[in-house]
C-alpha positions in Angstrom: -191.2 32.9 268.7 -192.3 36.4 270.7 -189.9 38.6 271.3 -190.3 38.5 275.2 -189.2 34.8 275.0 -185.9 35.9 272.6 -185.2 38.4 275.4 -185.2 35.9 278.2 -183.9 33.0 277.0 -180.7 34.7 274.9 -179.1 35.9 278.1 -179.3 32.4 279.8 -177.8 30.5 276.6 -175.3 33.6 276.4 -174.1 33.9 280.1 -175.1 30.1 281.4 -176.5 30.0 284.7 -176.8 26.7 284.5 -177.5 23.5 286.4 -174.7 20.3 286.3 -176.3 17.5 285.0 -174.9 15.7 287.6 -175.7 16.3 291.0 -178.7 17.7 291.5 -178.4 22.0 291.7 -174.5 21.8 291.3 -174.5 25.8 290.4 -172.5 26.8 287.5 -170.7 30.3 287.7 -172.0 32.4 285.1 -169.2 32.5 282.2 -169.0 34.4 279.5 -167.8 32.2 276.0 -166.4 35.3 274.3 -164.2 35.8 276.9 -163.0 31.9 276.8 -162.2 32.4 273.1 -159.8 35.7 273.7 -158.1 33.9 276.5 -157.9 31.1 274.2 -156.5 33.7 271.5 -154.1 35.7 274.1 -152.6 32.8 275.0 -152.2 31.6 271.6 -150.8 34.8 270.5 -148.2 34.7 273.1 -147.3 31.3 272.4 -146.3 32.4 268.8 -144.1 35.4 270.0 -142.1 34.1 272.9 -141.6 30.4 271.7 -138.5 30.5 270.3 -137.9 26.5 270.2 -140.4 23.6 270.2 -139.4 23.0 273.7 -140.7 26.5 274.5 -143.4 26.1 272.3 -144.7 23.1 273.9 -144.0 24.2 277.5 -146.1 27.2 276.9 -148.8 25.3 275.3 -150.1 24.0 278.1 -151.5 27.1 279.1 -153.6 27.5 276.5 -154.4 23.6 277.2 -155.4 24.4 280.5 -157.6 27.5 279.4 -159.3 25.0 277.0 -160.0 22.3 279.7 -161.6 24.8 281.9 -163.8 25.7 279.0 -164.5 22.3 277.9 -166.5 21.7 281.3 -168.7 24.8 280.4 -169.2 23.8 276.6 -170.1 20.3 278.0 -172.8 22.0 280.3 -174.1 24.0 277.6 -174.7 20.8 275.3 -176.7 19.1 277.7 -179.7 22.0 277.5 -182.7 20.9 276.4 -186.3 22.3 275.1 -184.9 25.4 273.8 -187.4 27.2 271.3 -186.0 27.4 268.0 -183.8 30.3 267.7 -182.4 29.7 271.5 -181.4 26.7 270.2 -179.5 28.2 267.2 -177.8 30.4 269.5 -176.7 27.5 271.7 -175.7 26.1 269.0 -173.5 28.6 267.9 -171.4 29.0 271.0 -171.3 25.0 270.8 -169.4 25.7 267.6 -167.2 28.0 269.0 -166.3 25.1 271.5 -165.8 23.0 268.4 -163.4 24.9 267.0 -161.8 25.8 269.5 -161.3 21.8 270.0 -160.1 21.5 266.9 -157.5 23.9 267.8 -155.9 22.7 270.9 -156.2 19.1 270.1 -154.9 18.7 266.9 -152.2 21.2 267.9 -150.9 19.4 270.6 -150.2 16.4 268.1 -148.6 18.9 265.6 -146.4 19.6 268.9 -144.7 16.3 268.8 -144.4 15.8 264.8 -141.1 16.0 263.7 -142.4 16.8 260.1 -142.8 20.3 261.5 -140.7 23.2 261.8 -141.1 25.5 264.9 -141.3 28.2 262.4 -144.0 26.3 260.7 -146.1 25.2 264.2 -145.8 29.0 265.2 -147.2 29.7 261.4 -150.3 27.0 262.1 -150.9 28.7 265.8 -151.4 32.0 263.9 -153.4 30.8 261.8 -155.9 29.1 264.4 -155.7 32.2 266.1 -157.2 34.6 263.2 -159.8 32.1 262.8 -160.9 32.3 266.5 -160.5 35.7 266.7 -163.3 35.9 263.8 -165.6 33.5 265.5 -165.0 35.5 269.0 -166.6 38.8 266.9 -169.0 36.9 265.6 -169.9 35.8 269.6 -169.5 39.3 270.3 -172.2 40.3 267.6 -174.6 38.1 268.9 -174.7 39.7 272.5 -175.8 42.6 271.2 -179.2 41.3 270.2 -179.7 40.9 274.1 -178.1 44.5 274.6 -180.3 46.8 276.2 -178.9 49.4 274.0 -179.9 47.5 271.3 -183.9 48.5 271.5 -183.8 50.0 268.1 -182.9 46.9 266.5 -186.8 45.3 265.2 -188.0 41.5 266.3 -186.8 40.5 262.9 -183.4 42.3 263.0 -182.7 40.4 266.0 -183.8 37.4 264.4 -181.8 37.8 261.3 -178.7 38.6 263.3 -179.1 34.8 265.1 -179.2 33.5 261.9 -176.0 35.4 260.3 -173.8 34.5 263.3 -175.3 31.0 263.4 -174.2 30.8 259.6 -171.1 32.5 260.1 -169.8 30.1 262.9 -170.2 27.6 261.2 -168.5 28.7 258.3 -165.6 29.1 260.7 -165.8 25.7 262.1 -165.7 24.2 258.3 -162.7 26.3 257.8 -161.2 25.4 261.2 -161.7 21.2 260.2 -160.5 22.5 256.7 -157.4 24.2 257.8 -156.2 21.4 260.1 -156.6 18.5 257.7 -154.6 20.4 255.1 -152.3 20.9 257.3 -152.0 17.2 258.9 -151.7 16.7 254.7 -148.5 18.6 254.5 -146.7 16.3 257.2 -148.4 13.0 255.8 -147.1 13.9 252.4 -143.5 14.3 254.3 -143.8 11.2 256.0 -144.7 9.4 252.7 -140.9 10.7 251.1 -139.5 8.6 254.0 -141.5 6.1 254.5 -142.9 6.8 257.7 -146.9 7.2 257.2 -147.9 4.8 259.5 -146.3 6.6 262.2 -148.3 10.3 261.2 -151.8 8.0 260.7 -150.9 6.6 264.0 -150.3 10.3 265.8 -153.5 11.9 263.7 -156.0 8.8 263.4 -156.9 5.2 262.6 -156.7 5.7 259.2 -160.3 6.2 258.6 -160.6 9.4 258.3 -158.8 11.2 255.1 -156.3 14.5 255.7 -155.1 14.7 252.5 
């Protein structure tokens, strides 16, 4: 792909000025999805230091529920895009998975929220966790703007190119980490359960039973 057409088409994948697929020319405001994943992480990281009880914890949750949902319309947006050229398409891609992980965050840790099998200590151990993880993937977003930087004119066609592909590879390294992560740890409580005989109600809370956490 030429350069010219990197330059042009990174910043609209990157910032989304974008189109609803709805009604015709619903306007998006542009949005930055680095800045999603630190709110995302702020919030988290607050979470952890004033929850004190899983009342507290759960009450201020739902902030970082509500950052998520906001998000969620832009991810959804993005993933609509068509007829990208080939490393646009990786780029979108790569925000997409900072969505996904992201996702895997907020809604598997709203069902650790009403598991008795944890501890507050231990949910406020998990939301750390999640929180290092996206704090990775938000530097790897971070990296990738600078291939659109105009400071950046240094950088060769092919360094720009190679740094798509290492963030694309990197992200979704996270995400496998992120799907890793949260099955081990749905694992610990369905191992719990299993000591008092209560599995069906985790499988119930986590899943149908067809997919495997432990």
């Amino acid at each position: 792909m030429r350069m010219k057409e990197l330059k042009f088409i990174l910043p609209l994948v990157l910032f989304c000025l974008l189109f609803g697929a709805g009604r015709a020319n619903a306007q998006w405001t542009v949005i930055d999805p680095s800045n999603i994943a630190q709110s995302i992480v702020n919030s988290s990281k607050s979470l952890v230091q004033e929850s004190t009880t899983a009342t507290n914890m759960v009450r201020n949750f739902q902030e970082t529920v509500k950052i998520y949902q906001q998000a969620k319309k832009y991810y959804d947006a993005l993933q609509s895009v068509n007829n990208l050229v080939r490393d646009a398409r990786k780029v979108q891609q790569t925000i997409l998975m900072l969505g996904n992980i992201s996702g895997y965050y907020v809604n598997n840790f709203q069902k650790m929220l009403t598991d008795p099998n944890f501890t507050s200590s231990e949910l406020s151990a998990i939301a750390s966790g999640y929180t290092r993880i996206l704090e990775e993937a938000g530097g790897v977003l971070n990296d990738l703007k600078q291939v659109v930087n105009i400071t950046t004119l240094s950088m060769t066609d092919k360094d720009r190119m190679d740094v798509v592909d290492d963030c694309y590879k990197e992200m979704k390294r996270l995400k496998s980490l992120t799907a890793y992560y949260t099955n081990k740890n749905i694992s610990v409580s369905y191992l719990r359960a299993k000591k008092k005989a209560d599995i069906q109600r985790v499988i119930n809370l986590y899943g149908d039973g067809s997919e495997k956490y432990w």
